[in-house]
C-alpha positions, -999 to +999 in steps of 0.1 A: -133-114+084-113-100+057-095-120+030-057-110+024-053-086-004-039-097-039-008-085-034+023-100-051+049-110-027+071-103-053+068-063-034+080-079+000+105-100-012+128-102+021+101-116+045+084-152+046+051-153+032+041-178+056+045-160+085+044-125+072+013-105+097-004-083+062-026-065+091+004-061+118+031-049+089+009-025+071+030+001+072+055-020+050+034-032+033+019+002+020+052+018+014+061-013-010+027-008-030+033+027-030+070+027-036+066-003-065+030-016-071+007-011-102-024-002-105-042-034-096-020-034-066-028+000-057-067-008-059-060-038-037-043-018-014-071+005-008-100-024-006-080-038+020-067-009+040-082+024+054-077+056+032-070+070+071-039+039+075-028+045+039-027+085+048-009+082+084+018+055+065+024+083+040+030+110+066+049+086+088+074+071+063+109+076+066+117+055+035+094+067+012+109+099-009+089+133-005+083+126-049+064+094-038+045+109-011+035+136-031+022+116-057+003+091-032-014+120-016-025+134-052-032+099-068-051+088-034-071+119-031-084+115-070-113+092-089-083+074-109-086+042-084-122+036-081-125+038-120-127+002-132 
């Protein structure tokens, strides 16, 4: 089983973290790393979820601006994140 990222929940202010579903809200909760989160965020982000969910969240987001998904499909696709 996986452990929940470390992702502030500072990002996903509105919701309860005690009963906030990390694995049923993905969606939300990439679009808030990839709207607002750092580096370390972004790295956690990957470990935890599929390059294919992160992908299909960019594609399918309504909220996220066509600058942002532009940059997550370039910053996803490159070395930068697995570079410690």
């Amino acid at each position: 089983m996986k452990s929940h990222p470390n992702i502030p929940f500072r990002l996903l202010w509105e919701y309860d973290p005690n009963t906030f579903d990390l694995d049923r809200s993905y969606k939300v909760v990439i679009e808030r790393v990839l709207e607002r989160g750092g580096i370390n965020e972004w790295r956690e982000m990957v470990k935890y979820y599929s390059i294919e969910k992160i992908k299909e969240t960019i594609e399918w987001s309504a909220q996220l601006s066509e600058r942002d998904k532009d940059f997550a499909r370039l910053f996803i696709n490159s070395d930068i994140l697995y570079v410690a």
